[in-house]
Each structure stands twice: as structure tokens, then as C-alpha cells.
VEXDREN-2710 file (C-alpha; in Angstrom, 1 decimal):
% VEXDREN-2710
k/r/px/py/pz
1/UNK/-10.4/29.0/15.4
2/UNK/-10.4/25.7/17.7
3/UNK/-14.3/25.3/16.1
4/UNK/-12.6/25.6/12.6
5/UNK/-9.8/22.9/13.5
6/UNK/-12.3/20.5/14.5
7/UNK/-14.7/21.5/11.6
8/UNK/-11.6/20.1/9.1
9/UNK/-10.6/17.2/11.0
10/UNK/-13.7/16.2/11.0
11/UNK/-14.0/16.3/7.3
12/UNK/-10.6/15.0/6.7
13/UNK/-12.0/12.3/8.4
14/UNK/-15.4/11.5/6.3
15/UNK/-13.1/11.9/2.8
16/UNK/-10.1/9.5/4.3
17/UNK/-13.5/7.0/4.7
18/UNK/-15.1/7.6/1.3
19/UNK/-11.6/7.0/0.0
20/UNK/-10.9/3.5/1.9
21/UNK/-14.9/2.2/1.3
22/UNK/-14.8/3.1/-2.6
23/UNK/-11.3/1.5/-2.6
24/UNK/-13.0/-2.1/-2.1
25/UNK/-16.8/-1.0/-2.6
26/UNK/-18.2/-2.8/-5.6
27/UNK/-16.6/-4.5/-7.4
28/UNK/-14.6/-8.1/-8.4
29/UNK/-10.9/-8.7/-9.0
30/UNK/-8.4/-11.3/-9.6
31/UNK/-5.7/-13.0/-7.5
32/UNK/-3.4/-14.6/-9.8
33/UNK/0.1/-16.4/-8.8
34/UNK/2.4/-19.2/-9.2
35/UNK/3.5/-21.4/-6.3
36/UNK/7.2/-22.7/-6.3
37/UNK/9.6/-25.4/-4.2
38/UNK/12.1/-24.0/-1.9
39/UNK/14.7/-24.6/-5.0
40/UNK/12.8/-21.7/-6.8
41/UNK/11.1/-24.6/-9.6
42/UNK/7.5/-24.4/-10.7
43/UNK/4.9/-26.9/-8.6
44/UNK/2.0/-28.5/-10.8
45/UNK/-0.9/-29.8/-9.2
46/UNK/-0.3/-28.1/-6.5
47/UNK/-3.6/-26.8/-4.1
48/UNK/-4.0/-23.4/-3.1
49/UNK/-6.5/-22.1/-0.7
50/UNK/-8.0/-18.2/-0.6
51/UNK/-10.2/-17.2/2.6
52/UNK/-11.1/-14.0/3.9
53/UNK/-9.2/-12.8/6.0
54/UNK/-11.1/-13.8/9.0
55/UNK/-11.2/-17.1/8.4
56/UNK/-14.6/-17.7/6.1
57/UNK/-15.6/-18.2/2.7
58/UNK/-12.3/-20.5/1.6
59/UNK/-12.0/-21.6/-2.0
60/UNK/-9.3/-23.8/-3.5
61/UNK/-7.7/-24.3/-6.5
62/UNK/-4.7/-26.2/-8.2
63/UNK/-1.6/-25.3/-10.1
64/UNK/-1.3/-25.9/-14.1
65/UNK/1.7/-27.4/-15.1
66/UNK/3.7/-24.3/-14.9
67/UNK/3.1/-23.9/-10.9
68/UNK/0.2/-20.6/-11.7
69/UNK/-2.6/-20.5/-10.4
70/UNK/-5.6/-18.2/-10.6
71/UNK/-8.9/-16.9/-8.9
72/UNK/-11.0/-14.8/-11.2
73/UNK/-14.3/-12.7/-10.1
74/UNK/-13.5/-12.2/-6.3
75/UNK/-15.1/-9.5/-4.1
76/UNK/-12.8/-6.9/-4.1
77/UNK/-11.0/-7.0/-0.3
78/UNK/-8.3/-8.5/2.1
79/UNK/-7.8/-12.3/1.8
80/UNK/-5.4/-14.9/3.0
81/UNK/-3.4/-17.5/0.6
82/UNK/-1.6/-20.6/1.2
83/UNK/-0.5/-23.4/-1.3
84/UNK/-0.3/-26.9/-0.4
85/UNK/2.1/-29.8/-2.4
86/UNK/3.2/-33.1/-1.3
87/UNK/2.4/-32.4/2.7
88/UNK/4.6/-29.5/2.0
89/UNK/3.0/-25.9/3.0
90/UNK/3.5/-22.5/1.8
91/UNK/3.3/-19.7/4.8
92/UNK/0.0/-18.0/4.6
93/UNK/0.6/-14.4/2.8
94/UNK/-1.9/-12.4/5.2
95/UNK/-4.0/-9.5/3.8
96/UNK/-3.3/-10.1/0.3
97/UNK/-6.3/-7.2/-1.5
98/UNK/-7.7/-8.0/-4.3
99/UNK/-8.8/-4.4/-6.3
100/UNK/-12.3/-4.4/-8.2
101/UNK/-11.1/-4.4/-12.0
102/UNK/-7.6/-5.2/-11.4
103/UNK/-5.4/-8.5/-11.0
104/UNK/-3.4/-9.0/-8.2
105/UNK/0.1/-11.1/-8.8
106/UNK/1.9/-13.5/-5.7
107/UNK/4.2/-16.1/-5.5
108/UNK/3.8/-19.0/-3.3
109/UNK/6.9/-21.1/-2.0
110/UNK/6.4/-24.0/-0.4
111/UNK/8.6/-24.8/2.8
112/UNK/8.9/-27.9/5.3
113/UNK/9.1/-25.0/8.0
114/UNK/6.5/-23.2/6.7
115/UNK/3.8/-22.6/9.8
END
């Protein structure tokens, strides 16, 4: 019995992996967004920075007129996003994931408090 417990938890454990690798293994996504002022209006021209979410590979971007923004062919995985407007920061959203195939969709706001 107790060799039968451990037999499952131990492949419970290898499909809970497969599942989280093939979640992110493989393929490119897209982190698309708009950035807005604390009044809730559109920024244009704003920048917006994407980095792993340790710290490396940053990339930038800017706003279109309508405030969105958009990173296309991304490795598939956990980044951080911040926008940027007029020495005005938006907080970092932490751990955004981008999905291979799919688009992920966040808003920015900027904020003079924002750390």
C-alpha cells in the first residue's frame, strides 16, 4: 500500500511537470496593451519596457496615438512591464506570461507614486 502511495505521487508529480514545461515550451506569443494617465485617458508616445522576469533581455517600445502598445513574437514565459510618459512611471505588473500562439492583453497606468 504505502509503495503504491508513493508509486502515484510520484507520477502525479512527473505529469504536474510535463504540464507546467509544455505550458511555455516552444513557442512565441504576444503581449499587447495600452497605457493610460491616472485620469483613465489614452498616453501616445509613451515608452514601455518588457524584461524577463529576472531582470534580462529588456526591450522597449512606444505607444500609438491611442495609448496601445504591442510586442509580437516573444518567447513564451513570465515577463515584467512598465510604461514610462513624461517622468511619469507605471508600477511594474510582475509575472505577466506570455502563452505560445496566444496574445496576452494589460493595461498600464501611469502614476507619480508609482515605485
Amino acid at each position: 500500500m504505502k509503495r503504491r502511495v508513493l508509486i502515484t505521487a510520484a507520477l502525479a508529480t512527473m505529469m504536474f511537470a510535463l504540464v507546467a514545461s509544455a505550458q511555455f515550451a516552444g513557442g512565441l506569443g504576444t503581449l499587447s496593451g495600452s497605457v493610460l494617465d491616472e485620469q483613465g485617458k489614452p498616453v501616445a508616445d509613451a515608452s514601455v519596457t518588457i524584461q524577463t522576469s529576472d531582470g534580462l533581455r529588456p526591450h522597449a517600445a512606444h505607444t500609438d496615438s491611442n495609448g496601445h502598445f504591442e510586442f509580437t513574437r516573444f518567447e513564451a514565459g513570465q515577463y515584467d512591464v512598465r510604461a514610462y510618459s513624461n517622468k511619469v512611471f507605471s508600477d511594474w505588473s510582475k509575472r505577466v506570461v506570455i502563452r505560445p500562439k496566444k496574445t496576452t492583453e494589460i493595461t498600464l497606468r501611469l502614476s507619480p507614486t508609482a515605485k
